[in-house]
N, C-alpha and C positions, 0 to 999 in steps of 0.2 A: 794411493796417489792423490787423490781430491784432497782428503786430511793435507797433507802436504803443500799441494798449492795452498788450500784453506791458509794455512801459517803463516806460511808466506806471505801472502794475502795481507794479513793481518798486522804482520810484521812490518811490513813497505807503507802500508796506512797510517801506521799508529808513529813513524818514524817519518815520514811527510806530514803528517800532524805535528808533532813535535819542531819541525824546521818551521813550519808556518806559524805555530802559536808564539813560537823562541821568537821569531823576528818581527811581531808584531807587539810583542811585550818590549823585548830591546828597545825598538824606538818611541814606546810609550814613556820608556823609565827613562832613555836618554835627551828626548825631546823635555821631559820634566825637570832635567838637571838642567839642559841648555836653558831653560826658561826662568830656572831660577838665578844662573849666575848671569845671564843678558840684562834681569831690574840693574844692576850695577852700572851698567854701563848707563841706563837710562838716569838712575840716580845721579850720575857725577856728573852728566851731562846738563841734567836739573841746575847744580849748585855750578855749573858752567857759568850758564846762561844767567844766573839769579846776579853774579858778578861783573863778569862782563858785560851787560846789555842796560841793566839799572844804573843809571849815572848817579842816584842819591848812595847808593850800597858802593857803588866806586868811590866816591867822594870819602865817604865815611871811614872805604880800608885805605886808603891813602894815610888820612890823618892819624888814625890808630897805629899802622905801622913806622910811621915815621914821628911820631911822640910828640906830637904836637902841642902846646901848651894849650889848651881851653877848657873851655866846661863842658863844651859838648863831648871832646876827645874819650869821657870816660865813659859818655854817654854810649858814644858809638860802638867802642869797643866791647860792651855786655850786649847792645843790640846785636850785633855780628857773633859772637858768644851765643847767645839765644838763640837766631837761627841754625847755628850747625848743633847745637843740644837739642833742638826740636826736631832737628832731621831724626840724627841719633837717637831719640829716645821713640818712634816713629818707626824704628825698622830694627830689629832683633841683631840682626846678622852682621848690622854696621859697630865695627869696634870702635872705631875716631875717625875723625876728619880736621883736615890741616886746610888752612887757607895762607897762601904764602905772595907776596909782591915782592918785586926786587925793591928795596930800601936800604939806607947808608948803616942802618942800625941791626941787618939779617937778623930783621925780628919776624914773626909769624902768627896766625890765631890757631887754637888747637880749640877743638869742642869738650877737649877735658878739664882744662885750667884758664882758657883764656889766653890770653897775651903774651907770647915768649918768645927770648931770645934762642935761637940755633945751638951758639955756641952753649951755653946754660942747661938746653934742654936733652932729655937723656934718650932721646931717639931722633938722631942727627941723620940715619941711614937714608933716610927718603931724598935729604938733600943731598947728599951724596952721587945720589943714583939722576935727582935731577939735572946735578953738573955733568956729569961721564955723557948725558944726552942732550944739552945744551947746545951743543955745533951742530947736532942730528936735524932733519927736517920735522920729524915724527913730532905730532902734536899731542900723542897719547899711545902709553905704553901701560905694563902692568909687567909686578915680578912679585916672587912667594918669597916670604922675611918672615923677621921672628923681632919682636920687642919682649924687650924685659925695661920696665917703669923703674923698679929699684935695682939695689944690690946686691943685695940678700935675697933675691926671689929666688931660687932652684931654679925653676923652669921658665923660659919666656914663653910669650903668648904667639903663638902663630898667625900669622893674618896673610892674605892678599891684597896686594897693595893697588891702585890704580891711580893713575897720574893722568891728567887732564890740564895741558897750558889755557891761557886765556889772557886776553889784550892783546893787542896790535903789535907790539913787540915782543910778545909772544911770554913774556919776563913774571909774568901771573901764572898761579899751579895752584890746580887744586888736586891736594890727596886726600883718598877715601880708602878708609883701611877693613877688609873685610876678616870678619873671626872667619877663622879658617875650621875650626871645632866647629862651630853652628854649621858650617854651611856641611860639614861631614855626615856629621848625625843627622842632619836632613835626608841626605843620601843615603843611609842607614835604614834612615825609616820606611823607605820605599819597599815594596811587596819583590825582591829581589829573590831569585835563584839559590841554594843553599851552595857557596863555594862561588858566590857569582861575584867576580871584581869589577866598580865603576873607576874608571881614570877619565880627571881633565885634562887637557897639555894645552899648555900657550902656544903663541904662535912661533915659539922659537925651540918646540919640542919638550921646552920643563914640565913636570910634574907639578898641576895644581892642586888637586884634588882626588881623594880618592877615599873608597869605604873600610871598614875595619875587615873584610876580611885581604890574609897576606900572603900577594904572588910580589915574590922577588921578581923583578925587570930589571935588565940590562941595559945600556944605551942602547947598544945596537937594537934590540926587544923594541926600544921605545921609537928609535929612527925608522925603525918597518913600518911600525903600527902609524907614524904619521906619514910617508909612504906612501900607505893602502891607500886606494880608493874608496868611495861612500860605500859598502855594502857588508856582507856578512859571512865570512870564508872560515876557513877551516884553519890555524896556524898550531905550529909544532913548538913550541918554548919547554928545554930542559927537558924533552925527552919525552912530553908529557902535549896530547891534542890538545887545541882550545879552541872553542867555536866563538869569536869574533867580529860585531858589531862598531863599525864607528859610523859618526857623522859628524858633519863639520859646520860651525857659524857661522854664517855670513856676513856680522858686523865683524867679531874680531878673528876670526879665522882660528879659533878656539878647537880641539878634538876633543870628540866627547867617544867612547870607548867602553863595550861590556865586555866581558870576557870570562866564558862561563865553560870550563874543563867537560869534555866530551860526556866523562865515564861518568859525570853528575845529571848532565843534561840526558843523556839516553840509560840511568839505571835501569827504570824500567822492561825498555825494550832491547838491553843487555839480558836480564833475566827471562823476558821471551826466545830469546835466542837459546839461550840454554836449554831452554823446555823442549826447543824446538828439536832441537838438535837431540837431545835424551830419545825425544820419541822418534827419530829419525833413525837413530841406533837400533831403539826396539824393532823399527817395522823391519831395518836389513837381516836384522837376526832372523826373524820370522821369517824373513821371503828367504834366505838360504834356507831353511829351516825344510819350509814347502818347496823348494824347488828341489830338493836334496830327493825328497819322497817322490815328485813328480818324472825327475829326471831318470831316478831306477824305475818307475813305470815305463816309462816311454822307451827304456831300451829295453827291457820285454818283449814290448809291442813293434819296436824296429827289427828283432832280430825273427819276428815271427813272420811280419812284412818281406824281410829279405831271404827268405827259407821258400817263401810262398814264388818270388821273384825267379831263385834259382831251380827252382820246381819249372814254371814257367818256359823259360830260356831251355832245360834239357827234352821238354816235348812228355815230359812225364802227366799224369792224370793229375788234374789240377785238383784241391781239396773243395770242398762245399762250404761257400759261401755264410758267414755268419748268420745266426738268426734273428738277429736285432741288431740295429747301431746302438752300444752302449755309450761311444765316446766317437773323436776324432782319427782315432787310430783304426777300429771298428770300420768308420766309414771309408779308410783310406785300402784296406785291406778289401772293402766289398768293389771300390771303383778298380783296383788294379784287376781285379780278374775279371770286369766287365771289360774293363778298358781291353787284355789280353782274348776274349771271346771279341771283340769290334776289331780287332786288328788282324785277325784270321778270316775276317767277312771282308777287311777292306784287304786285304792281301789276295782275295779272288775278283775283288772289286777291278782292283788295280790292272791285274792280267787282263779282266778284261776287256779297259780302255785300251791298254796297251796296243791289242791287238786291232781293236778298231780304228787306233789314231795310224797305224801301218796303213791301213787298207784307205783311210784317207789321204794320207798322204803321195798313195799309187795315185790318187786322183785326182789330186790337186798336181804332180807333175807332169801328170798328162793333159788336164788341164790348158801350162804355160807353153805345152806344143802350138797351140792353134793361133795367138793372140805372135808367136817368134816366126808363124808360118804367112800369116796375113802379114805382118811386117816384108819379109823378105818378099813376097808376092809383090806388095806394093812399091819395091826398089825397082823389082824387074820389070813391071809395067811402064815408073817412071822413065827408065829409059829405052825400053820400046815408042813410046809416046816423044821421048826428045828426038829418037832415029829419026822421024816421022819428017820434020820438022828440019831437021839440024840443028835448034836453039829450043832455048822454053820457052814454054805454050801456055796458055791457061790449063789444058788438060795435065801437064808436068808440076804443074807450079801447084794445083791442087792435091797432087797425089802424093809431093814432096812433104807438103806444109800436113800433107793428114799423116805419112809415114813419121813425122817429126813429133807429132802427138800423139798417135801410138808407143813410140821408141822411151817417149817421156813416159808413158804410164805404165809403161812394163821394162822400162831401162833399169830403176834403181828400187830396189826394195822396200825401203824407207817411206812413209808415208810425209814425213817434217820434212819441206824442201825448203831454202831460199824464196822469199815473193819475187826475189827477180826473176830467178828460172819459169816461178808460174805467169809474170806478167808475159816472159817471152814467149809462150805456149800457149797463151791466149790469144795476142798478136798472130801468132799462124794461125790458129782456129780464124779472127776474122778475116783476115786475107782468105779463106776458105770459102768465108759466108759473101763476101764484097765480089769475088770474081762469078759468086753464083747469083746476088741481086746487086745487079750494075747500076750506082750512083741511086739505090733506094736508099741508104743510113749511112751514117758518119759518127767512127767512135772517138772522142774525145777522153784523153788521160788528165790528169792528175797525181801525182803522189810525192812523197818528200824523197827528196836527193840522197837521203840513209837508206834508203827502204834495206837495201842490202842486209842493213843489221837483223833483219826481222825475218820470220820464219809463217809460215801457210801450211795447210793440208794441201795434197796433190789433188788439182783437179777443183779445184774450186771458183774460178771466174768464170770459167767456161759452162759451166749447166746455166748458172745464173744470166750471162751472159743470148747463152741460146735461148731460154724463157723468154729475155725481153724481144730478139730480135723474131722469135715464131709466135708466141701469145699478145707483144706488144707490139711491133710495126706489123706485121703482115696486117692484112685486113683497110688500112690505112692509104690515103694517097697523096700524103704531105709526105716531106725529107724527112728522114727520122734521123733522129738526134739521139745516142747514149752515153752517157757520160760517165767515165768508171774514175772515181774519187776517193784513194788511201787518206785518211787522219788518223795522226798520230796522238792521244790523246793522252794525258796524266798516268793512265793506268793499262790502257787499250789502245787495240787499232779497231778503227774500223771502216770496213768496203760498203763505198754507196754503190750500187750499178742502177743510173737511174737513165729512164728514157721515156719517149712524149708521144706515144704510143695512143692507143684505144684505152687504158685505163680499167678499172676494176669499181664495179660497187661497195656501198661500204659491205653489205649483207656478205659479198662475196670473201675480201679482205678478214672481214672480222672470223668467218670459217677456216678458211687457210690461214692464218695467226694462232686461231685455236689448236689446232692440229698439228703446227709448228711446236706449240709450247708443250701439246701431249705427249709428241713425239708420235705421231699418226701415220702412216702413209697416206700418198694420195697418187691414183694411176695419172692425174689429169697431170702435173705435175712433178714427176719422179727426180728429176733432177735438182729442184728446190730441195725437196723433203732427203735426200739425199744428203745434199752439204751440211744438213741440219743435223742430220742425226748424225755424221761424222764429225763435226766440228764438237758436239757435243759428248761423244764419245772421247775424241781424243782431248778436249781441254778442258772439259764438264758441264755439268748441267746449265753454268752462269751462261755458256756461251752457246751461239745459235745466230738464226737469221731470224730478221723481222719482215713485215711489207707493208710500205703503206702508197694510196693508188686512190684516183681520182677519176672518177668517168669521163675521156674526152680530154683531159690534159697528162695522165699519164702515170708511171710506176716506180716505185722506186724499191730494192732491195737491199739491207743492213744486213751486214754481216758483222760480229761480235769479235775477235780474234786476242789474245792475251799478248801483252807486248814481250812476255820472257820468256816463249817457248823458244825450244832450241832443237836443232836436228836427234836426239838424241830421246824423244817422246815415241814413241811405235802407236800407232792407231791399231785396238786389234777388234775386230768384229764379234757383234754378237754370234749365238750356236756354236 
């Protein structure tokens, strides 16, 4: 398997190398072509400007093409000669250059011969092409031609032509005729791909340029590829991939174009592949190979395993334990007949929980006798106590409100009640405590108008509650103030019960916070540590109470509560 990935590896490298080296070369070679057909346009723009902007070089073509009788005329007409032969002789690439004015005589300069007339002269095509664009706005075009000088020549000369107006009335052209051979074998000479094709195309999709090696293109081939956008894709021509390079000119909107056939560009790591794959074959051979050997091992050692099993199962004498782990199978065969000796220990184990969770259970329902027996006591008292009377008493009203929080803690089994059930249960508790210290404290609520949604352990305001008004007001002889405050937090609730009591040292505080967080008991206190280890029991260790307290101004208790419990959590006790 490592070998494997290794190749892989290697394979994915060597072929992202290849995309990254391909597309940094592409745009070297095609940036080099761009750069070499872009002089042209700078060139003709030169012999532009050399005519139209020089008034003595205007003056001069004037009189030469319109055949002016002087002595200067002939002058003129070799000076104008001389500079398009100094161009041309100046730059390889340049085959001629035409300088043309509108005149009554459609005569012209050429840099080969000098002075001639259109009609006379044996490459009329440029003027041709100047008329068909004459009405056009375009001040500069270019198209691919062929001259042939004689008659008898076999072959014309291929050139690209570029056409450059000039004068106010736009009626001045200069053509510049490029060898279209030079500028190939340029393109040749570049350090290119073996099989790798260069295409130019004009801005109207023609075929300018391109190298000696030969991919037949299609219009439609060539309509794609101008198309494409600037980058380097994958394209499918004749059946056959080609990895795909263009960029485009920003003076003449020119496509510059490589295109270099898949199976050239990835020989290489084609031939990786194969290797790859050869030793892929090897290794599946061999692993059928081994597992063939491995796999009649192992059912052997399964049919030995399950002999041992049904041995097991009929209660028969189990056999003696290997005397060494040789292998996996070995070891599997020593743990089944540990495992079959642990399971006849835990099969007495078992009886005899059994029998002691009976004997608990006598106990626990004798037990919920006494707590159903004090309830109904305290009904019949209540209304002894109301006979007394004929209405309710403080004595009735107490014995109701404690029967009502008895009936709550032994009414419903479930530990997860509603917080509203327990706010109401705490409410009786105070009405308990207010009728027995008359206008000593005054409880103060709080809480969000959903509370409803939220769920409590049973029994949890009320210890809290009684701490403040026996450890925090008694002792005291100001109005005591507690104020019990639900928030609803991001992620939590949580219970202030805070009151302004006598207050707590820190020494004191930082102990009983200690002991909260250990999970401690504490006799002083039983009721705190109480909600504590329930809350933490039932929603975990994150959750719990806090306290913090102030000598002389007063206490306050947090309680921690999760916002997504739901009646359906059981609280179960430790032992």
């Amino acid at each position: 398997m490592p070998l494997v990935l290794l190749s892989f590896s290697i394979y994915y490298i060597m072929q992202n190398n290849i995309n990254e080296i391909t597309n940094k070369n592409n745009a070297n070679i095609l940036t080099q072509v761009q750069s070499n057909t872009e002089r042209f346009i700078d060139d003709i723009n030169s012999l532009t400007l050399t005519f139209s902007t020089n008034p003595h070089m205007n003056s001069m073509l004037h009189e030469v093409l319109n055949l002016t009788r002087s002595d200067a005329s002939a002058n003129y007409s070799s000076l104008i000669k001389s500079e398009l032969v100094t161009t041309v002789a100046s730059r390889a690439y340049i085959h001629s250059i035409y300088i043309f004015s509108d005149n009554p005589y459609q005569n012209f300069i050429s840099s080969i011969n000098g002075l001639n007339s259109i009609s006379a002269y044996y490459d009329r095509a440029w003027y041709d092409s100047f008329l068909q664009n004459q009405n056009r706005s375009v001040k500069y075009w270019s198209e691919s031609r062929s001259i042939k000088q004689f008659s008898f020549e076999k072959e014309a000369t291929d050139v690209i032509t570029f056409y450059n107006r000039f004068f106010d009335n736009d009626q001045g052209l200069v053509v510049l005729n490029i060898s279209k051979e030079y500028m190939e074998n340029k393109i040749n000479e570049l350090d290119l791909f073996p099989d790798q094709n260069i295409f130019v195309l004009d801005d109207k999709n023609q075929l300018i340029l391109k190298n000696d090696v030969e991919l037949l293109l299609s219009d439609t081939d060539f309509e794609k590829i101008y198309k494409q956008m600037d980058s380097s894709v994958v394209n499918r021509i004749d059946n056959r991939d080609y990895y795909m390079t263009k960029i485009t000119s920003d003076k003449n909107n020119w496509k510059y174009v490589s295109i270099i056939p898949l199976s050239t560009l990835y020989a290489d790591t084609i031939k990786l592949r194969k290797i790859i794959i050869l030793i892929l074959s090897l290794l599946i051979l061999i692993c059928v190979f081994l597992s063939l050997i491995i796999t009649r091992r192992a059912h052997d050692k399964i049919k030995t395993i399950m002999k041992i099993l049904r041995i097991a199962e009929s209660g028969q004498p189990i056999p003696n334990l290997p005397p060494r782990v040789k292998d996996e199978y070995d070891l599997i065969i020593q743990n089944v007949l540990k495992t079959y000796i642990e399971q006849n220990k835990l099969k007495m184990e078992v009886m005899e929980k059994r029998y002691r969770m009976r004997i608990m259970e006598s106990v626990t329902l004798q037990a919920q006798i006494n707590p159903h027996f004090l309830f109904n006591t305290f009904k019949s008292i209540f209304w002894m106590s109301f006979r007394l009377t004929n209405s309710k008493n403080e004595v009735s009203q107490m014995i109701e409100n404690l029967s009502s929080i008895l009936y709550y803690s032994i009414g419903d089994q479930s530990n997860i009640i509603p917080f509203s059930e327990e706010i109401k249960t705490t409410k009786n508790y105070i009405e308990i405590e207010q009728l027995r210290y008359k206008d000593k404290f005054e409880v103060i609520w709080e809480y969000p108008i959903h509370i409803d949604q939220y769920y409590s352990i049973k029994l949890l305001i009320q210890p809290i509650l009684e701490n403040a008004i026996i450890h925090g007001l008694r002792g005291t002889d100001r109005m005591g103030y507690i104020k019990i405050k639900i928030v609803d937090t991001s992620e939590d609730l949580l219970l202030h019960v805070t009151d302004n009591g006598i207050g707590m040292d820190n020494h004191e505080v930082l102990e009983i916070n200690n002991k909260l967080i250990q999970q401690q008991d504490n006799s002083g206190h039983i009721g705190i540590y109480n909600c504590n280890r329930r809350l933490a029991l039932t929603f975990g260790e994150a959750y719990g109470l806090r306290i913090r307290s102030k000598r002389g101004i007063g206490t306050s208790v947090t309680a921690r509560l999760p916002k997504n419990a739901t009646s359906s959590l059981k609280w179960i006790p430790e032992g």
